[in-house]
C-alpha positions as CSV (number, residue, x, y, z in Angstrom):
1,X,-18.4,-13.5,-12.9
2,X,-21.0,-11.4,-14.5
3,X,-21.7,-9.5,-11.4
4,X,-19.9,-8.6,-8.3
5,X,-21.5,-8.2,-4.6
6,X,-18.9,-6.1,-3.1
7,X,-19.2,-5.7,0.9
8,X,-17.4,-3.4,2.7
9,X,-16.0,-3.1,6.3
10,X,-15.4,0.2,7.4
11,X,-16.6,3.9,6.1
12,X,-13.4,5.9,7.3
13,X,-11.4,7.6,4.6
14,X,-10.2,5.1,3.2
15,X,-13.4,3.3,3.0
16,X,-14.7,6.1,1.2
17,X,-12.0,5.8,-1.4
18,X,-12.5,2.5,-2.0
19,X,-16.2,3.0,-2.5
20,X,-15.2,5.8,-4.9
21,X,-13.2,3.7,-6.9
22,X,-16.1,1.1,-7.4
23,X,-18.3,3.7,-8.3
24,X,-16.1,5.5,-11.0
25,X,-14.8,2.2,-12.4
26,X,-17.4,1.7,-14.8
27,X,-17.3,5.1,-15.7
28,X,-13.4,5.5,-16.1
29,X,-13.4,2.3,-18.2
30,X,-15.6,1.3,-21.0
31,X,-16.1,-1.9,-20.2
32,X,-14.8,-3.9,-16.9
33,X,-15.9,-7.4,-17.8
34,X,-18.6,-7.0,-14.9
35,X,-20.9,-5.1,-12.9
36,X,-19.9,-4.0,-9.7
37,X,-23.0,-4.1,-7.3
38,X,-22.3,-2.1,-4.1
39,X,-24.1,-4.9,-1.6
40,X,-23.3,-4.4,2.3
41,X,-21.6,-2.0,4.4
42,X,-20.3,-3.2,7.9
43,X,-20.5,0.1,9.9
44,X,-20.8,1.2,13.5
45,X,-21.5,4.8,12.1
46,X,-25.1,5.8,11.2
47,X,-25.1,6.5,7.4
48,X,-27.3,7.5,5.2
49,X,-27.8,4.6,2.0
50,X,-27.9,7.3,-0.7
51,X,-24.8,8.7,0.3
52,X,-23.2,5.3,0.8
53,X,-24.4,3.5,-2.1
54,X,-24.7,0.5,-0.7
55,X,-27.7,-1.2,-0.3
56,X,-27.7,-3.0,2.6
57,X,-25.9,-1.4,6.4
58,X,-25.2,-3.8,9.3
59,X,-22.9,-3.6,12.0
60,X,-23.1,-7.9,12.3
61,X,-20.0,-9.0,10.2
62,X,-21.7,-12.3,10.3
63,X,-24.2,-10.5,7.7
64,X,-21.9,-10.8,4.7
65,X,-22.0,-14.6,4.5
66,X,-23.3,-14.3,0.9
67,X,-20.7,-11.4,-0.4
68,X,-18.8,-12.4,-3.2
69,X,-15.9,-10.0,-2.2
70,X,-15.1,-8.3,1.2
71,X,-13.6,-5.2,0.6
72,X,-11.4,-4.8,4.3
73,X,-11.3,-0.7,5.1
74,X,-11.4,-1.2,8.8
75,X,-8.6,-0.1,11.3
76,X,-5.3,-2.6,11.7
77,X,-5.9,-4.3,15.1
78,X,-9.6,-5.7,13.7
79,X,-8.5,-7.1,10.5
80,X,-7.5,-10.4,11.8
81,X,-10.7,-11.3,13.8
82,X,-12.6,-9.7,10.2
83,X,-10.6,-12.1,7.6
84,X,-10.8,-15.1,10.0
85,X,-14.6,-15.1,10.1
86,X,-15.1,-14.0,6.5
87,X,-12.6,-17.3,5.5
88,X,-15.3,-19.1,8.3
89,X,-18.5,-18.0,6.9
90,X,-17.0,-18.8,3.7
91,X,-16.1,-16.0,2.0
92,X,-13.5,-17.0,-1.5
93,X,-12.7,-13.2,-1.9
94,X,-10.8,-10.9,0.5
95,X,-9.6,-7.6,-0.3
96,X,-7.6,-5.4,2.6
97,X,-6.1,-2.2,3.0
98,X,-2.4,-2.5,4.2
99,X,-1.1,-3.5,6.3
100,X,-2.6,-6.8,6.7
101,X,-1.9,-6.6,10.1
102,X,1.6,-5.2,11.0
103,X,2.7,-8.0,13.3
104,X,4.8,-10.3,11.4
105,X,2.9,-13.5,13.5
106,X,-0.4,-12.3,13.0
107,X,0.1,-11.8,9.3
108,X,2.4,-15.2,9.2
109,X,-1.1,-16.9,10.6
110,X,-3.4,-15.3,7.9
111,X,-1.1,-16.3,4.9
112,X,-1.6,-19.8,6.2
113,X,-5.2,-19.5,6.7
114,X,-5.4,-18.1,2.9
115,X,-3.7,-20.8,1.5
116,X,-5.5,-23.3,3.3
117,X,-8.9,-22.2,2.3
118,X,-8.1,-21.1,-1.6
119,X,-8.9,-17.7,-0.7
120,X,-8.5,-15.1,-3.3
121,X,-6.5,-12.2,-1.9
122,X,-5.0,-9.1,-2.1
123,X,-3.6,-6.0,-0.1
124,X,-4.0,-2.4,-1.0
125,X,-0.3,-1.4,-1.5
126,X,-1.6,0.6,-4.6
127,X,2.1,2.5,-5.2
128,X,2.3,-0.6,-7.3
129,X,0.3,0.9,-9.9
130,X,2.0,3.9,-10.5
131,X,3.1,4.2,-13.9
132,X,6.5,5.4,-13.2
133,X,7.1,2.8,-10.6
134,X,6.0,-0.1,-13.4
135,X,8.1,1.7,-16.0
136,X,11.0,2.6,-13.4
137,X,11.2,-1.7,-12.5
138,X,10.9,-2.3,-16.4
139,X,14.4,0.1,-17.1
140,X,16.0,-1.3,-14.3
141,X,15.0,-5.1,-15.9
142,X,15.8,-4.3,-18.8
143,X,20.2,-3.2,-17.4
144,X,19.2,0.8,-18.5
145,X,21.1,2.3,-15.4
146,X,24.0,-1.2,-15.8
147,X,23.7,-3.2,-12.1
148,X,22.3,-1.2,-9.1
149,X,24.7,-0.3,-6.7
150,X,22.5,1.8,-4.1
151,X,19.3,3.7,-3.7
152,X,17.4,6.1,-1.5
153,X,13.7,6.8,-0.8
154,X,11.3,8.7,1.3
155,X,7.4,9.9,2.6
156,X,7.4,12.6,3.9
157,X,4.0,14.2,5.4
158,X,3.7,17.3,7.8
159,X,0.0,15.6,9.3
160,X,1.0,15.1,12.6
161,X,2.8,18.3,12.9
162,X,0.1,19.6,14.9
163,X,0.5,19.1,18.9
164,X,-2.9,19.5,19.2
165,X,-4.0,16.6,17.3
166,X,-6.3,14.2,19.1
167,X,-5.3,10.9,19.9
168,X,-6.4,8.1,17.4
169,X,-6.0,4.4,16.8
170,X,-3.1,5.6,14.3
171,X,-1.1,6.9,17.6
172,X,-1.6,3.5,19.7
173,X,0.7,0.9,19.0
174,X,-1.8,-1.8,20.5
175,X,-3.9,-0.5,17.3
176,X,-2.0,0.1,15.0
177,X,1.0,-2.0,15.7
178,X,3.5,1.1,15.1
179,X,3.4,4.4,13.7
180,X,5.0,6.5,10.9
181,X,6.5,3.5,9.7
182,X,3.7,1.0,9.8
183,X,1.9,4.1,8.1
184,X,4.0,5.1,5.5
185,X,6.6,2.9,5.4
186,X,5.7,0.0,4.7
187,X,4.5,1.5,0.9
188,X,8.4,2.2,0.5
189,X,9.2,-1.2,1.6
190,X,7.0,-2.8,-0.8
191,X,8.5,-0.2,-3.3
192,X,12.1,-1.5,-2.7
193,X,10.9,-5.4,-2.4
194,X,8.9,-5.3,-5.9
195,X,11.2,-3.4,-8.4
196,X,15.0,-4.0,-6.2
197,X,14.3,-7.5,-4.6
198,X,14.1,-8.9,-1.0
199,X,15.7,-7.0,1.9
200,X,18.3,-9.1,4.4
201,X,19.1,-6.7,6.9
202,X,18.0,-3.6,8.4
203,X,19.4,-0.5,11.2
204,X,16.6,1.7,12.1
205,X,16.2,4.6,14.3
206,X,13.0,5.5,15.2
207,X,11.8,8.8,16.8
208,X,8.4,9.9,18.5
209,X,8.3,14.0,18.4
210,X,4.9,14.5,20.1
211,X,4.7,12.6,23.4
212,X,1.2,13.3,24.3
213,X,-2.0,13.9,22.7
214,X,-5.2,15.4,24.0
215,X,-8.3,12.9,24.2
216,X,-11.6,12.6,26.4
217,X,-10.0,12.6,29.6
218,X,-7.1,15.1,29.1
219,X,-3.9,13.7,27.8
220,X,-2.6,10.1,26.4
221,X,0.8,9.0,25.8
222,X,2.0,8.5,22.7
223,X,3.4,5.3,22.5
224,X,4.3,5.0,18.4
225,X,7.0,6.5,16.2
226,X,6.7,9.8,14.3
227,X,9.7,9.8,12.2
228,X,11.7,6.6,10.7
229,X,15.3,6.1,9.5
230,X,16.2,2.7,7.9
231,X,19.5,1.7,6.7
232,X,18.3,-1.7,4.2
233,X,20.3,-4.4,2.6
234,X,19.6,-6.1,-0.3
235,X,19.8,-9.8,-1.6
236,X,22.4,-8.9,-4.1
237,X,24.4,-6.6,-1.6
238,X,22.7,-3.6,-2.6
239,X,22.2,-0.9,0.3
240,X,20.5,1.9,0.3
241,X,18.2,4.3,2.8
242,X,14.6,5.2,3.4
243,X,12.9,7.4,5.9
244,X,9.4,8.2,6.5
245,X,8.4,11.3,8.4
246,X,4.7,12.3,9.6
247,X,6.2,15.3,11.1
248,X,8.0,17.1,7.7
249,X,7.1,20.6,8.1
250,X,6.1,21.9,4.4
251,X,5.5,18.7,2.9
252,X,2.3,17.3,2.1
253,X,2.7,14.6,0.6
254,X,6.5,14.2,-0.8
255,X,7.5,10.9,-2.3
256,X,10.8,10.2,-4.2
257,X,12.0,6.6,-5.4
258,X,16.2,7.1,-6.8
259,X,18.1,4.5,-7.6
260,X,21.7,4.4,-8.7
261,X,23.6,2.1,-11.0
262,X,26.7,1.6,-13.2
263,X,25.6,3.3,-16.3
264,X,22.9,5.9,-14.8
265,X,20.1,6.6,-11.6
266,X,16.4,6.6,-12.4
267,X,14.0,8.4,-10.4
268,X,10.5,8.4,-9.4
269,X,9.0,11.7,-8.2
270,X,5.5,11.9,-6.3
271,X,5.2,15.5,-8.7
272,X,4.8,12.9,-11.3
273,X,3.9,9.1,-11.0
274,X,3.3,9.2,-14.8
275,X,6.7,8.9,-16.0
276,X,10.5,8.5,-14.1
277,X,13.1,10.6,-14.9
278,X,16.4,9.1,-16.1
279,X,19.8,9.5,-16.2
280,X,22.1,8.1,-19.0
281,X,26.1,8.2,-18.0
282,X,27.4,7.8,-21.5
283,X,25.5,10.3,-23.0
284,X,25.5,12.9,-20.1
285,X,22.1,13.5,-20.5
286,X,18.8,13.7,-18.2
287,X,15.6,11.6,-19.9
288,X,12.0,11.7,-19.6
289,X,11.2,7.9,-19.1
290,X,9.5,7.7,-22.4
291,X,12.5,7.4,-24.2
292,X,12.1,3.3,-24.4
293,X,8.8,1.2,-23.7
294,X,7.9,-2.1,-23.2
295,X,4.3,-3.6,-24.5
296,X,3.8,-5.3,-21.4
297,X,4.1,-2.8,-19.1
298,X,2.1,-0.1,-21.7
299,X,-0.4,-2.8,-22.2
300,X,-1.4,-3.1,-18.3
301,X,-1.4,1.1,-17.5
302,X,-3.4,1.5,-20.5
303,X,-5.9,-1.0,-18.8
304,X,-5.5,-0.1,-15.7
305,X,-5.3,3.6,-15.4
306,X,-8.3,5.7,-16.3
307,X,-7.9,8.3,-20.2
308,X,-6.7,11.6,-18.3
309,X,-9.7,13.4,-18.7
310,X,-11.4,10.8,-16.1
311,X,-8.2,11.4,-14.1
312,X,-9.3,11.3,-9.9
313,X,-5.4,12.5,-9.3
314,X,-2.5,9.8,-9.0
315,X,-3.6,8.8,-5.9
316,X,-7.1,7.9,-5.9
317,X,-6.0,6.6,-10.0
318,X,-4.1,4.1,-7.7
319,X,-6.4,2.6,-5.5
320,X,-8.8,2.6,-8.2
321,X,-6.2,0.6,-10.6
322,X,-5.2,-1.8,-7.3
323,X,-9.2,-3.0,-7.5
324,X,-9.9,-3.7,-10.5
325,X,-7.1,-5.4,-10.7
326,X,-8.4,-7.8,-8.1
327,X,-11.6,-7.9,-9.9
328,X,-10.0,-8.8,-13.1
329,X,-8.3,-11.9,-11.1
330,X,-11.8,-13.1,-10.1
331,X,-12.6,-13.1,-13.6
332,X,-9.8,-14.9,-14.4
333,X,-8.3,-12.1,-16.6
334,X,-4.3,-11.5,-15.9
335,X,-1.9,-8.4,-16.1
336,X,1.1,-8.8,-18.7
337,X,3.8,-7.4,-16.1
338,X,2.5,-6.0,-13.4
339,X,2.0,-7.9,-9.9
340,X,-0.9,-6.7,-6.9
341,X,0.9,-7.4,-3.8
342,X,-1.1,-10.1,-2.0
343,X,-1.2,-11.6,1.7
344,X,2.2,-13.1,1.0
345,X,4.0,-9.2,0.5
346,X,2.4,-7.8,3.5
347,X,4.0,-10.5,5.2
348,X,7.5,-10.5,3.9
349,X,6.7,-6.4,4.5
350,X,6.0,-7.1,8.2
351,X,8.7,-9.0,8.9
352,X,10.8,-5.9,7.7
353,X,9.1,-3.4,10.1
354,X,9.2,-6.1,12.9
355,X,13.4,-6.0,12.8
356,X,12.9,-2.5,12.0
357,X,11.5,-1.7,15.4
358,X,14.0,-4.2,16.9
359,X,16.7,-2.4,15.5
360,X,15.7,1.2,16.8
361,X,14.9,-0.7,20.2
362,X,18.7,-1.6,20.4
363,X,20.5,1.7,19.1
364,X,20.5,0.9,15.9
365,X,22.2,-2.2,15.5
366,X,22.0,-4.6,12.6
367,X,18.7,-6.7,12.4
368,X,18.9,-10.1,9.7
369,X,15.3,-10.6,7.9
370,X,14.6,-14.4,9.2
């Protein structure tokens, strides 16, 4: 494809860093293999074009019928109904934020409906495209730390600390379909799934700090989870933990990835997604995750990830890195190593968070994956 009409759905925060990314791509990288050509924005909001960048502004979803990608930015309860009548107007392309949905069923459905119509797809789980998480998976490939015994993650963010904090879609579980760990965990379960392997059983507790939130008419109940705590098994008998906290006084945004094996841990710190940090048991000595590289997975960050001095910081580097990798799929371009989670993670994701929340409904007992 010489040129792409990208549409978007949805000018929240996200939208705005996904129209970012388009923008900066061709600057970042010296060639893309395209141009990007910013077409329609579905919008309820009344924004100005300039600002945007987009050339056309509708709030008819049955507008983009001649977009070559949808680019899906809106809120979790509306993706469905927006992917079923893109895949109906014939849209080949489909882009979405994560989750795909968050209800195991829902997202079950939209696989099908993906597969059926030879749609194109991917979902923005972007912690992917760290360079320490592709180099972390590499090590651990490659027997670096011997065989993995157990591991331990978290996300920890203080955003919801304040009681004060209006009521959103984010804090309605008919919206969002759950809270901190729709939110947040589900990037450490696709962290654990991608470089450890599938997870067969979950425990969960589940905890909802602020109760009520102001709105409009006074005060709403809070009916979604502020804090999560998952005990996971893996495939191979593996275990380990990971929590994810909205309410984690003094911590912005705190990520950390270990995992422990025979012959050493490896770490991946949200201070620095550039490189993990290793131990070697042998030598009794602490490695920057430099020490050994692979071409393959050198070959994709190089690609991928923008020279530093066109850094946007890790984050934004991310989502920019998670699209055009979806751009370079509909050019028939492929990565050496590294693998964009597509309908089909969200899913397997889902199903996680769905015996998650079972789990925490029931005290914490054991929950099989099925």
């Amino acid at each position: 494809m010489d040129k792409i009409n990208v549409s978007l759905s949805g000018f929240g925060t996200i939208g705005k860093y996904h129209t970012l990314a388009y923008k900066c791509l061709p600057l970042c990288h010296e060639d893309i293999g395209c141009s990007i050509n910013l077409y329609k924005l579905l919008t309820s909001k009344s924004l100005d074009k300039h600002i945007t960048g987009f050339q056309i502004h509708t709030n008819n979803i049955e507008d983009l019928y001649d977009t070559d990608m949808l680019d899906i930015c809106s809120p979790n309860f509306v993706h469905k109904e927006q992917i079923k009548k893109a895949v109906g107007m014939g849209i080949k392309n489909i882009y979405c934020e994560k989750p795909l949905s968050g209800i195991s069923d829902e997202e079950k459905y939209l696989v099908q409906l993906a597969d059926d119509n030879k749609i194109t797809n991917q979902v923005a789980l972007m912690m992917r495209f760290y360079p320490a998480v592709s180099r972390t998976k590499r090590l651990i490939e490659d027997g670096v730390i011997g065989n993995v015994i157990n591991f331990n993650c978290h996300m920890y963010h203080q955003s919801y600390l304040d009681p004060k904090r209006p009521i959103s879609w984010r804090l309605r579980k008919d919206k969002s379909s759950g809270g901190a760990l729709v939110d947040l965990g589900i990037h450490m379960i696709d962290l654990v799934r991608y470089i450890l392997g599938d997870i067969v059983e979950t425990r969960a507790i589940t905890s909802t700090v602020i109760k009520k939130r102001p709105c409009k008419e006074g005060y709403m109940d809070v009916d979604v989870d502020d804090f999560a705590h998952l005990d996971l098994v893996l495939k191979p008998g593996i275990t380990g933990t990971l929590e994810v906290s909205r309410m984690a006084a003094g911590h912005g945004d705190d990520i950390i990835f270990q995992v422990f094996g025979t012959e050493g841990s490896i770490t991946v710190d949200g201070k620095d997604f550039e490189w993990p940090v290793v131990y070697l048991l042998k030598d009794n000595t602490w490695l920057k995750g430099d020490f050994k590289k692979y071409f393959d997975v050198e070959d994709d960050i190089a690609l991928l990830m923008p020279p530093s001095k066109f850094s946007l910081g890790w984050m934004m580097n991310a989502h920019m890195a998670s699209i055009y990798s979806f751009i370079l799929k509909l050019q028939g371009r492929k990565l050496k190593y590294i693998t964009p989670a597509c309908f089909e993670d969200s899913y397997q994701s889902s199903l996680i968070l769905k015996a998650a929340y079972e789990s925490a409904e029931n005290g914490g007992k054991a929950v099989k994956i099925i």
